[in-house]
DSSP file (Angstrom, degrees, kcal/mol; ACC not computed):
  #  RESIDUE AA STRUCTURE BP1 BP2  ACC     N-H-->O    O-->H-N    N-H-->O    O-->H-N    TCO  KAPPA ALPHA  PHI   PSI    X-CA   Y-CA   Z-CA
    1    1 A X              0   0    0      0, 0.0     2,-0.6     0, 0.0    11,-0.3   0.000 360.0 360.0 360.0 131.8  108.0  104.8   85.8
    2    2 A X        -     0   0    0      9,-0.1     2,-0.5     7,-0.0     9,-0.2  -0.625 360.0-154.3 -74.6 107.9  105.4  105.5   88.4
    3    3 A X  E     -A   10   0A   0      7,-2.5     7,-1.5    -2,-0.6     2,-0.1  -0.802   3.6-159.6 -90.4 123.9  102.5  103.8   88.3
    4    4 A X  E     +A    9   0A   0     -2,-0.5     5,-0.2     5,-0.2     2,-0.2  -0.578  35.8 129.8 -98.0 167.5   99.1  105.6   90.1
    5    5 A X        +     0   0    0      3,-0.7    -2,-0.0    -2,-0.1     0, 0.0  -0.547  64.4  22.9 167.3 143.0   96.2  103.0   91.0
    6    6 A X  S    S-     0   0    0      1,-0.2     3,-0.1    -2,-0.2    -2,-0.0   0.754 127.8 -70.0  67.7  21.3   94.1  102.5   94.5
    7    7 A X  S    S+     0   0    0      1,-0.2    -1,-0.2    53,-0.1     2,-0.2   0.970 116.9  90.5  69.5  76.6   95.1  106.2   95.4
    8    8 A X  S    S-     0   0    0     53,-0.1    -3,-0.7    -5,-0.0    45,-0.2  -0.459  74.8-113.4 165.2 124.2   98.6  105.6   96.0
    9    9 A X  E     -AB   4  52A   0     43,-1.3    43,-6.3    -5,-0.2     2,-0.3  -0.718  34.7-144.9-103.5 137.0  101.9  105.9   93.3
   10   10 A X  E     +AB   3  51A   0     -7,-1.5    -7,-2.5    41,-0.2     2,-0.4  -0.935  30.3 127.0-115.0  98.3  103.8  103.2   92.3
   11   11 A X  E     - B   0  50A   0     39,-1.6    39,-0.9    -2,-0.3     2,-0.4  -0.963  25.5-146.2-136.2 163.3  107.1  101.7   91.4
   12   12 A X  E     - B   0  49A   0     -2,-0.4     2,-0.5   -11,-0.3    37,-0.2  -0.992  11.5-159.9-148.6 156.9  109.8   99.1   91.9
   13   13 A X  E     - B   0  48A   0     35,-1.4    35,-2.3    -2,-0.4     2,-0.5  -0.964   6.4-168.3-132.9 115.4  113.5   99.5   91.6
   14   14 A X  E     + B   0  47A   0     -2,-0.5    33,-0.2    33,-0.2     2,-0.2  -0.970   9.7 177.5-133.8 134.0  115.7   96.5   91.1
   15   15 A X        -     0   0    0     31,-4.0     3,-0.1    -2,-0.5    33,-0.0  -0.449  41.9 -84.7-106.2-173.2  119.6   96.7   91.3
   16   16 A X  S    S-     0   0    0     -2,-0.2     2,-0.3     1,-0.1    30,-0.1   0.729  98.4 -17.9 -46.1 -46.6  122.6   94.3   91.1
   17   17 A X  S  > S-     0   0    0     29,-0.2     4,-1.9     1,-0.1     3,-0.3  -0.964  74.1 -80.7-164.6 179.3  122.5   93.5   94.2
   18   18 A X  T  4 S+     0   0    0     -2,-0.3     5,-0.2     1,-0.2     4,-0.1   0.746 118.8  54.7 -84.1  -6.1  121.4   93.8   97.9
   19   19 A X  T >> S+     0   0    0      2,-0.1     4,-1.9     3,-0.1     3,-0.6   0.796 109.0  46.6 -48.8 -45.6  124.0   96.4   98.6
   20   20 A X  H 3> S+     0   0    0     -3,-0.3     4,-0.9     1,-0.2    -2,-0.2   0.974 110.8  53.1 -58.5 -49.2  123.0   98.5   96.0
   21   21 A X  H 3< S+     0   0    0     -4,-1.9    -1,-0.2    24,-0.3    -2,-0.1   0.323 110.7  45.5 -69.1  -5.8  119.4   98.2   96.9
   22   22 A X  H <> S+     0   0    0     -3,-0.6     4,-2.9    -5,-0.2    -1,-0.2   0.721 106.5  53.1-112.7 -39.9  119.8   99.2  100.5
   23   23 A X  H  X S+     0   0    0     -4,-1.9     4,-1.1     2,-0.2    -2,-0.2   0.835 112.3  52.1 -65.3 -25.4  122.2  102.3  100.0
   24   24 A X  H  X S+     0   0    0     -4,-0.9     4,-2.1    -5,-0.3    -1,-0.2   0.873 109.6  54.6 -52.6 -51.4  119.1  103.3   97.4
   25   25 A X  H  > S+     0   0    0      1,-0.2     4,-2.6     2,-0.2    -2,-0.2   0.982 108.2  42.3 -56.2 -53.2  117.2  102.6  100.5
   26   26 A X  H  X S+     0   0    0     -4,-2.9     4,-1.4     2,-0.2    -1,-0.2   0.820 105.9  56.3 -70.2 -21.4  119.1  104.8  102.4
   27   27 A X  H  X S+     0   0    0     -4,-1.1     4,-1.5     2,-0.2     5,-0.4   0.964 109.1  56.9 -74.2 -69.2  119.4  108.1  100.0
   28   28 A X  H  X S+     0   0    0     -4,-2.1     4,-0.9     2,-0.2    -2,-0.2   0.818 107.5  44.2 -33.0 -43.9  115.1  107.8  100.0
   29   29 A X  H >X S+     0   0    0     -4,-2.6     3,-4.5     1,-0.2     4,-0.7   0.917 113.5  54.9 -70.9 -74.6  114.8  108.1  103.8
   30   30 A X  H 3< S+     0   0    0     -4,-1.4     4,-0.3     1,-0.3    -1,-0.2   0.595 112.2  35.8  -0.4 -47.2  117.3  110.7  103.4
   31   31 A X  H 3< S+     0   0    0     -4,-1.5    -1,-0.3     2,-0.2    -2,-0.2   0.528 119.3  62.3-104.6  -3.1  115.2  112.6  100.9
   32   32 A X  H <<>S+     0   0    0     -3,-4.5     5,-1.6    -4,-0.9     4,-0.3   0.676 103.8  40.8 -80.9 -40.9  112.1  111.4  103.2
   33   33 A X  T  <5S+     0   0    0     -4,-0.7    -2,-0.2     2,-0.2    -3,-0.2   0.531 115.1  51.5-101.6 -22.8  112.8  112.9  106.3
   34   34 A X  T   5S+     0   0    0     -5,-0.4    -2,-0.1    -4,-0.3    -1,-0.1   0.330 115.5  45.1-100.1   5.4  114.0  116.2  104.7
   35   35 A X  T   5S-     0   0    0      2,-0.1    -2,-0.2    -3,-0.0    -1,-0.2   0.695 103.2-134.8-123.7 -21.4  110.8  116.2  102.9
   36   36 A X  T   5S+     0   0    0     -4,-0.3     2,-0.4     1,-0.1    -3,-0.2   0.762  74.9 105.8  63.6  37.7  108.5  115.2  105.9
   37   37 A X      < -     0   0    0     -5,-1.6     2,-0.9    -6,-0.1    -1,-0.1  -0.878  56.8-162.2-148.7 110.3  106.7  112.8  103.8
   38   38 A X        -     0   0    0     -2,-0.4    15,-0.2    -3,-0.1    -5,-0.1  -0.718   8.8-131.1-119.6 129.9  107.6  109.5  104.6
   39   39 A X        -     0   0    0     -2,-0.9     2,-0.6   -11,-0.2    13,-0.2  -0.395  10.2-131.2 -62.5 144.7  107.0  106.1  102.1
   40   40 A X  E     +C   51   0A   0     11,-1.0    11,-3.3    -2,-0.0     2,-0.2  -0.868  46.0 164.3 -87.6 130.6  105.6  102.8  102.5
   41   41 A X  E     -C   50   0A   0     -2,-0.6     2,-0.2     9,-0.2     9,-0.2  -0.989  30.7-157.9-150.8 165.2  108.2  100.2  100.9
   42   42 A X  E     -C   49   0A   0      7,-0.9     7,-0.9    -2,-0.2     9,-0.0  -0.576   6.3-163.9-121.7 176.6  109.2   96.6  100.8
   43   43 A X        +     0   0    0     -2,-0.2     2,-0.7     5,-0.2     5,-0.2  -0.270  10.6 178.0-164.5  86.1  113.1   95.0   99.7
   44   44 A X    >   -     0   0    0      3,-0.1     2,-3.0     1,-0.0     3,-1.2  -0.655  68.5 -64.1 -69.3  84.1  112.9   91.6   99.0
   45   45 A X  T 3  S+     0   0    0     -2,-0.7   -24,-0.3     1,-0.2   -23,-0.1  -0.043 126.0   3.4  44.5 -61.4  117.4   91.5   98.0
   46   46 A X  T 3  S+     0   0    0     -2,-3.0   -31,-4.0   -26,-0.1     2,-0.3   0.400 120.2  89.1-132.3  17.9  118.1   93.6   95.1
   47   47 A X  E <   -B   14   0A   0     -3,-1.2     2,-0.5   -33,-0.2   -33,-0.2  -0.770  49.6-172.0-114.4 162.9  114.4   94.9   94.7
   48   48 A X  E     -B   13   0A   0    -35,-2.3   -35,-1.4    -2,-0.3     2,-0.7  -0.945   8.5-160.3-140.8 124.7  112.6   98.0   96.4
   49   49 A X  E     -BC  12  42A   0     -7,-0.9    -7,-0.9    -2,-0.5     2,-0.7  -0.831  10.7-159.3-109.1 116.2  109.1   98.5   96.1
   50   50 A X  E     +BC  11  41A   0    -39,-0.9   -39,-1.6    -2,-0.7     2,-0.6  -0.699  12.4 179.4 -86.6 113.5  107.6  102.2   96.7
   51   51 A X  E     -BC  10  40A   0    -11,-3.3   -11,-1.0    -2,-0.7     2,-0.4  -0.757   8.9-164.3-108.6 111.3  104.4  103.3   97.5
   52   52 A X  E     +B    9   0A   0    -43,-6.3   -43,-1.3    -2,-0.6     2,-0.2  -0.735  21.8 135.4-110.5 139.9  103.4  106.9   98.0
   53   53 A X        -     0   0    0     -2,-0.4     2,-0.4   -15,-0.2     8,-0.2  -0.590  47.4-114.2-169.6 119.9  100.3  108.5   99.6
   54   54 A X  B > > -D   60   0B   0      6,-1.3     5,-1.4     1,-0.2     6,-1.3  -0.418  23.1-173.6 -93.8 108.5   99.4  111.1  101.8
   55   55 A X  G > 5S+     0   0    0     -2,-0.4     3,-0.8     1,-0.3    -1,-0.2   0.762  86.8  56.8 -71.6 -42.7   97.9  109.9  105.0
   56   56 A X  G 3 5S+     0   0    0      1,-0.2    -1,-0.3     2,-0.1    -2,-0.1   0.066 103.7  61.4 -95.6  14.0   96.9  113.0  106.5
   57   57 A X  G < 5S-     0   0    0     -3,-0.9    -1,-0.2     3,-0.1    -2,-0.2   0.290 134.1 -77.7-106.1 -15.2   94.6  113.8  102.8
   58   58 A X  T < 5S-     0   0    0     -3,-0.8    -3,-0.2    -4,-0.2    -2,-0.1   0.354  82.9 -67.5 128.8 -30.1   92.4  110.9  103.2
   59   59 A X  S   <S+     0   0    0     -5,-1.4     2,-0.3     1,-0.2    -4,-0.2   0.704  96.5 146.0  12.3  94.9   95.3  108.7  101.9
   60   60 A X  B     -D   54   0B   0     -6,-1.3    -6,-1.3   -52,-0.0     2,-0.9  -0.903  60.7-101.5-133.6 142.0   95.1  110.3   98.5
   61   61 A X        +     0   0    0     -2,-0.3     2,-0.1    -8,-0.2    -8,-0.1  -0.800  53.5 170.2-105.0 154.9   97.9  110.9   96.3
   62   62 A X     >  -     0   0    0     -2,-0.9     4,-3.1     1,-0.1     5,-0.4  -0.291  54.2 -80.2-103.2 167.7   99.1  115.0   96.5
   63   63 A X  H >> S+     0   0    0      1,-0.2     3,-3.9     2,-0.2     4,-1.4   0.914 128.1  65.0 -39.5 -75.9  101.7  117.2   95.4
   64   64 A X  H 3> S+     0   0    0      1,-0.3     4,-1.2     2,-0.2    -1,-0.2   0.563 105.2  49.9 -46.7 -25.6  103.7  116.0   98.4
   65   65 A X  H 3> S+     0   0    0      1,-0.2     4,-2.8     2,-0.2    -1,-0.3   0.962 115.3  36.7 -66.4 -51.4  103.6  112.4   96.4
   66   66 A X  H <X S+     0   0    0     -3,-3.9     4,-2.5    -4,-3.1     5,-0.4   0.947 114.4  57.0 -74.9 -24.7  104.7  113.4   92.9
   67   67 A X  H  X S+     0   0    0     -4,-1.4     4,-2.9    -5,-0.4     5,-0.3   0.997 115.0  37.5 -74.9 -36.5  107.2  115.9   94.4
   68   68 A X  H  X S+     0   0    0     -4,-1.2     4,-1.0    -5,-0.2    -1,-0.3   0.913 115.2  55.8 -46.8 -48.1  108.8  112.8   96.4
   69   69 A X  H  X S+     0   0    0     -4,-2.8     4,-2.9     2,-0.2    -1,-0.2   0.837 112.1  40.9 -77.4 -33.5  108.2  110.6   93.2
   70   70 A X  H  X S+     0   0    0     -4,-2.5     4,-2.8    -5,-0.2    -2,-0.2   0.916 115.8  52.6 -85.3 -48.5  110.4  113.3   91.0
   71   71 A X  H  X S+     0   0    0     -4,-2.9     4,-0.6    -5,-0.4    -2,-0.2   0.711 116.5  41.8 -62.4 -32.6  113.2  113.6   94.3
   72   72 A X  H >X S+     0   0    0     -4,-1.0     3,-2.0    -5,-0.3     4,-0.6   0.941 112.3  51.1-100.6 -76.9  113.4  109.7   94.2
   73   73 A X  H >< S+     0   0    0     -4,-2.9     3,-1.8     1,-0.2    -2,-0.2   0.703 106.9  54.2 -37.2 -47.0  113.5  109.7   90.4
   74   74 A X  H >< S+     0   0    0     -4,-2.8     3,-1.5     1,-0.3    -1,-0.2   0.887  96.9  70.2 -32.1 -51.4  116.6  112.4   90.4
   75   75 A X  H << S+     0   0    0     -3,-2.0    -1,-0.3    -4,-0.6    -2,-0.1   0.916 103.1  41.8 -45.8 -50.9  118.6  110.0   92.8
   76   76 A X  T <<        0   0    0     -3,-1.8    -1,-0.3    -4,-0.6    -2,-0.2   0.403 360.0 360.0 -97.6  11.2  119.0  107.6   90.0
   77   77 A X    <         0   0    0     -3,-1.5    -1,-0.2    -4,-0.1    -2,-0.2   0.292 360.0 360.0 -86.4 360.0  119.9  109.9   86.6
């Protein structure tokens, strides 16, 4: 679940392991660069933490955030 707060949407994603968590990693730039809207995130081994907000608004979050936050969720149903 995506959490909103400080003007900027929220999650973390924990897998098995740090394979798992980096090929995750890699489908998001994936869907990041095709979307022109690019995340700040952390991955501490099997966790990935996302933060989305649109710099070029004021750093506010926008469509371009939830539509990103919905493209990321998809990846994992």
């Amino acid at each position: 679940m995506w959490n909103e707060s400080d003007n900027k949407l929220y999650r973390c994603f924990t897998f098995s392991d740090f394979s798992e968590a980096f090929a995750f990693m890699v489908r998001v730039a994936i869907l990041a660069e095709s979307q022109n809207h690019h995340p700040t995130w952390k991955n501490e081994y099997n966790k990935v933490e996302i933060w989305l907000t649109t710099h070029d608004a004021g750093n506010r979050v926008t469509n371009k955030d939830q539509k990103l936050a919905e493209s990321i969720n998809r990846l994992l149903s």
